[in-house]
N, C-alpha and C positions, 0 to 999 in steps of 0.2 A: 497439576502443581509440580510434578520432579519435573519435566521439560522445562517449567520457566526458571525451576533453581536451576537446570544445566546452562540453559540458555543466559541469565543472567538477568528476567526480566521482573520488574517489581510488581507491574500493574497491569493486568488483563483486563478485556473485557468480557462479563459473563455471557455474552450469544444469545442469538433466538429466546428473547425473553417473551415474544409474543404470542409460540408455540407451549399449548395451555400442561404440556405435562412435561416438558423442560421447566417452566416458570415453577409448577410445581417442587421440582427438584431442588432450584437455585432456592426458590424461598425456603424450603426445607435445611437445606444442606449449611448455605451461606451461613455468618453471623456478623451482624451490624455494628460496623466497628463505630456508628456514631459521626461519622464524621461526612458521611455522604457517601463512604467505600464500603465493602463488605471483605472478608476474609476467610480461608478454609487451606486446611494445610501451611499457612505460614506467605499466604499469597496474598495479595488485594486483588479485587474486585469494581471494577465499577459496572456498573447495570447496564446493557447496551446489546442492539441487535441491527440485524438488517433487512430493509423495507423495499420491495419492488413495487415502483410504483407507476401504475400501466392506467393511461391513460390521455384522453385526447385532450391536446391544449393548440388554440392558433390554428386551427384547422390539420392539427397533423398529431398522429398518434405518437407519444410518447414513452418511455421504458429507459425509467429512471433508477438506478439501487443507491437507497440515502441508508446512512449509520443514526442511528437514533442512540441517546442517553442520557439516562432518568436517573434521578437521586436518593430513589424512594417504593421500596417494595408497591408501596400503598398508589404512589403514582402509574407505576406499572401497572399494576390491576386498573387504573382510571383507564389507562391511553390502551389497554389490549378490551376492555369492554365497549370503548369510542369505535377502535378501529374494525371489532368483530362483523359491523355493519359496512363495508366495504370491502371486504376479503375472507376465505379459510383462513383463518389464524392454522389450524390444526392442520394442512395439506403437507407445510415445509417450514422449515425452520427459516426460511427467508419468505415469506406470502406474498404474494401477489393483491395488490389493494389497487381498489377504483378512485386510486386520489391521484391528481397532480401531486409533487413536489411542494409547492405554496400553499396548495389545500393541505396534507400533510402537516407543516411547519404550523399554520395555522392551529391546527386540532394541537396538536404537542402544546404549545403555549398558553390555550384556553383551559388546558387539561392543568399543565405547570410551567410558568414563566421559566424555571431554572432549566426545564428540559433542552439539549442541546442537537442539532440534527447537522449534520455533517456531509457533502455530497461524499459517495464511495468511487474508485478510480475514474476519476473524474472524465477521463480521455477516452477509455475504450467505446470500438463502436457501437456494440450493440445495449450498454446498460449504465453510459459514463452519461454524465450531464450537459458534457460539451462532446459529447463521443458521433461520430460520422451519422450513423443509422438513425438514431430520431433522439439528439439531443438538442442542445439550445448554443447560443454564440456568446452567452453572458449570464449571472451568474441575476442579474436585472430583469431579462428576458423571463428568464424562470420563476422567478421568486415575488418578481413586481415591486411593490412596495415594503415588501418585507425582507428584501434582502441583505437590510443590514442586519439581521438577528441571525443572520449564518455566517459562521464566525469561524472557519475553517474550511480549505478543500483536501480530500486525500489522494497523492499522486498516484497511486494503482503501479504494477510493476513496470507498465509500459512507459513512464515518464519518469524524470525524475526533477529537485526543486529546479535546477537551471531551465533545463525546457520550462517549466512554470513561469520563474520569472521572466520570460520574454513577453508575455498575455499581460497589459497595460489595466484589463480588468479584475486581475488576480491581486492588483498592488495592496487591496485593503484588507484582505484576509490572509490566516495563517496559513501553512502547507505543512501539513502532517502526514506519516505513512505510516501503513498496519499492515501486520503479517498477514492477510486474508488467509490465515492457514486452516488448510482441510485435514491436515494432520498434527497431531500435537507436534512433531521432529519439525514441522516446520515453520509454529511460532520464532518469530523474532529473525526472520525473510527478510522483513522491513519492522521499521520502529521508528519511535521516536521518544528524543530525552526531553522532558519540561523543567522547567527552574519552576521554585517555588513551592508552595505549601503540598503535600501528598495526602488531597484529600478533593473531594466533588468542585466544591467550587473552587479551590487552586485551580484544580485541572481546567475549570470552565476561564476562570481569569487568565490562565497561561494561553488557553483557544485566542480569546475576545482580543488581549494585549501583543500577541506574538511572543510570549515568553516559554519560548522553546529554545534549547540550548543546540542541540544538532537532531537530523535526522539521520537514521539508515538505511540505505537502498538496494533493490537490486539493481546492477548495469544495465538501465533500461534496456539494452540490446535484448536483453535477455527475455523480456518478457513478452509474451505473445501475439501480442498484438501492435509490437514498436513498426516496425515496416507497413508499405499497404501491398495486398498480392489476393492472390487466388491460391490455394491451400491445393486444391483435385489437380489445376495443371503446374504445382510446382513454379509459379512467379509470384518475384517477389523484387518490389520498387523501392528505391528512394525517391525523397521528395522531389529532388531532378528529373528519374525517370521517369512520374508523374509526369512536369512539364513537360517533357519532351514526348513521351508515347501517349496520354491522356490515361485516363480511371478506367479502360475497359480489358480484360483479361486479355493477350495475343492472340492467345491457342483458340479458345471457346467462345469469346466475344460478352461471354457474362460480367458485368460489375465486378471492380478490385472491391477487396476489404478494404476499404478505407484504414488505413491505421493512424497509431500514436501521433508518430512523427509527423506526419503529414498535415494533420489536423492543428496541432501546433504552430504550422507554416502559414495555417490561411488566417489562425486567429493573431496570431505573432505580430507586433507592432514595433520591436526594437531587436536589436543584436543585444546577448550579455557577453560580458569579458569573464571571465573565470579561472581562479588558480589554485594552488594546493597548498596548504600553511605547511610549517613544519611536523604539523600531527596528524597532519594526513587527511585534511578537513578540505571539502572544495568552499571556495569563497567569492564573494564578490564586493564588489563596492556599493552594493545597494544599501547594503545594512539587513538582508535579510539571515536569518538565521540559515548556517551551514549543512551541510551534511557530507557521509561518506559512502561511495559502494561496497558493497562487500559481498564475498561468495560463501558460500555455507562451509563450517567448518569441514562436517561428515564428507562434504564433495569436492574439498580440495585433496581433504587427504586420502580417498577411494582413487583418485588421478595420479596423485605421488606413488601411491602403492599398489598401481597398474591392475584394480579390483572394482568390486561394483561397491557402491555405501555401504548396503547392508552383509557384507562378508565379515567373516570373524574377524580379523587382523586389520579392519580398516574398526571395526566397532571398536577393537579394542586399543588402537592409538588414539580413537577419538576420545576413550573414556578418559585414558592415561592422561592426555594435555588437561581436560577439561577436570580431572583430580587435581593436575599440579597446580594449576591457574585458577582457578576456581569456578570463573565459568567460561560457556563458549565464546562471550564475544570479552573478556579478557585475553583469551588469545587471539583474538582477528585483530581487536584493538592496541592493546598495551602490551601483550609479553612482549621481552627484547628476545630475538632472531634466535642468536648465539642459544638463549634458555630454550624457548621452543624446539631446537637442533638436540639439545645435551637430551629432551624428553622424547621426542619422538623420532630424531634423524633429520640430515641435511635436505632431504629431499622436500618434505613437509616442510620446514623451515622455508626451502628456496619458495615454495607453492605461497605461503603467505605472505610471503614479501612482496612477490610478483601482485598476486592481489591486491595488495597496499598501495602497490604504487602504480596499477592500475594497466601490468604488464599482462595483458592478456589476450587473445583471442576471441572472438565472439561471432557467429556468426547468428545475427538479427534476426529474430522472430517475428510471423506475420501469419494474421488469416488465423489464428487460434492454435499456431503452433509454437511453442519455446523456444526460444533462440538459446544456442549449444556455446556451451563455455566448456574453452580448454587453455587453461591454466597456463600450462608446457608450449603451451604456441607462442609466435610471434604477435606482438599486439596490434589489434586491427587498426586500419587509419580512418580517423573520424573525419575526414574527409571524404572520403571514399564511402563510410555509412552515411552520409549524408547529417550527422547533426551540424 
């Protein structure tokens, strides 16, 4: 709960509800605000967890991770005594279950029509839905006849909405993005804002409708699996370099990682145009809902103050903006420059502008490693990374 006040976030979701002594806790802990959310510390809740879903479909083995979310303690208990019979619930907070994706979606519905199941980074290759290693080319392919009851994909850090909107199959669902955070410091990575009522089925009508106002992202660069390479010898492709050298490593002769990007390229059926409003919002003509990148406050300002995140003097400018402002992405978002300077100095200042307006460096991620963001550098040409 204090990280989502620093953070600035309203609505979490409460995790591995399928793991039998975390549900424990949440059903303990939580209090039912009535209205399909739950609350603790000054926070909302809604019920939600993640599902690996390993299993053979089409003659080829599958490893799928879908977001599942339930409106109802009491549902909970249906769909983790459903599911006990295809997986340890109790092994990880994320199980491993003997369902397809569509078997999945199916039980969730039988269990409670209002339950909502969401593919998780959709792209990457070993656990995205469309991801290189054993995912699917369509959202159809996967789901069959059911696939109009999935009502949302999540961009994962390797992509972001524009690469999305290029996929002619993505037109009918929303595009939302989640912190995947392993640590509470790094809720609210990625997000997303929804219009509308702040309660179960708002949020389920803002999925179904597209009534989401912006998302927040990371610079896909950034995330680990945007490029496709081999990780042991150090290459790493663009989508070009693909066409020209082929998917096989130079050095060792082993299979690339397929990544993000690339994957994008074969499923991809249009060019999009894209631009930046006055608020810093990437846009298109499609009509679909915007969104923005952004770098984390704690690691712009660990770069401005030539320190690592977790040092004293970088913790303690991060506290000082996120006192003044109120929280962290009121400074990435809305303070004006000049205010952020007079609170922490020019340098920080210059660090988030540069971010803003998307003056930065990145050198792209592949093969399960992070791609490195440096603030202070010259901004990479997106040319050259190949989106």
């Amino acid at each position: 709960m204090h990280w989502a006040g620093l953070k600035g976030i309203d609505l979490l979701a409460s995790g591995d509800f399928t793991h039998p002594r975390w549900f424990e806790e949440t059903r303990g802990r939580l209090d039912d605000a009535g209205n399909g959310l739950f609350t603790l510390g000054g926070v909302q809740f809604v019920l939600g967890t993640e599902l690996s879903c390993v299993a053979p479909q089409d003659g080829r083995s599958r490893r799928v991770h879908m977001l599942v979310l339930a409106p109802t303690m009491a549902t909970v208990e249906r769909i983790n005594t459903a599911l006990a019979a295809y997986g340890k619930l109790g092994s990880d907070g994320r199980p491993i279950l003997r369902l397809t994706p569509r078997e999945l979606l199916l039980t969730l519905l039988e269990i409670d029509d209002r339950c909502i199941i969401i593919p998780a980074h959709l792209w990457t290759p070993w656990y995205g839905l469309y991801g290189s290693k054993s995912g699917f080319d369509s959202l159809e392919e996967c789901f069959g006849d059911v696939s109009g009851r999935v009502p949302a994909v999540e961009t994962g850090l390797s992509s972001d909405p524009a690469m999305n909107w290029r996929v002619p199959s993505l037109d009918g669902v929303s595009i939302v993005s989640f912190s995947d955070a392993h640590s509470p410091a790094k809720l609210g990575r990625e997000l997303t804002v929804f219009d509308g009522e702040l309660s179960y089925d708002g949020l389920a009508q803002a999925l179904r409708t597209g009534g989401i106002g912006y998302t927040v992202e990371f610079f896909p660069e950034e995330g680990k699996y945007h490029h496709s390479g081999h990780r042991k010898c150090g290459v790493r492709y663009t989508p070009r370099q693909i066409v020209a050298e082929g998917k096989r490593c130079p050095e060792c002769g082993r299979p690339l990682t397929i990544g993000v990007l690339q994957r994008v390229e074969e499923l991809s059926g249009r060019p999009v145009e894209t631009w930046k409003d006055e608020d810093g919002l990437v846009r298109s003509d499609n009509g679909r809902p915007p969104f923005r990148d952004l770098v984390a406050l704690n690691d712009i300002v660990a770069e401005a103050l030539g320190c690592r995140p977790q040092a004293r003097k970088a913790t303690d400018a991060y506290k000082a903006l996120v006192s003044r402002f109120g929280t962290e992405l009121a400074v990435l978002l809305d303070a004006p420059a000049e205010d952020i300077e007079s609170a922490a100095g020019a340098r920080i200042a210059e660090g988030v502008a540069r971010v803003r307006s998307g003056d930065i460096l990145i050198e792209p991620g592949y093969d399960g490693e992070y791609g490195t963001v440096k603030v202070f550098g010259k901004r990479a040409d997106p040319a050259a990374a190949g989106r």
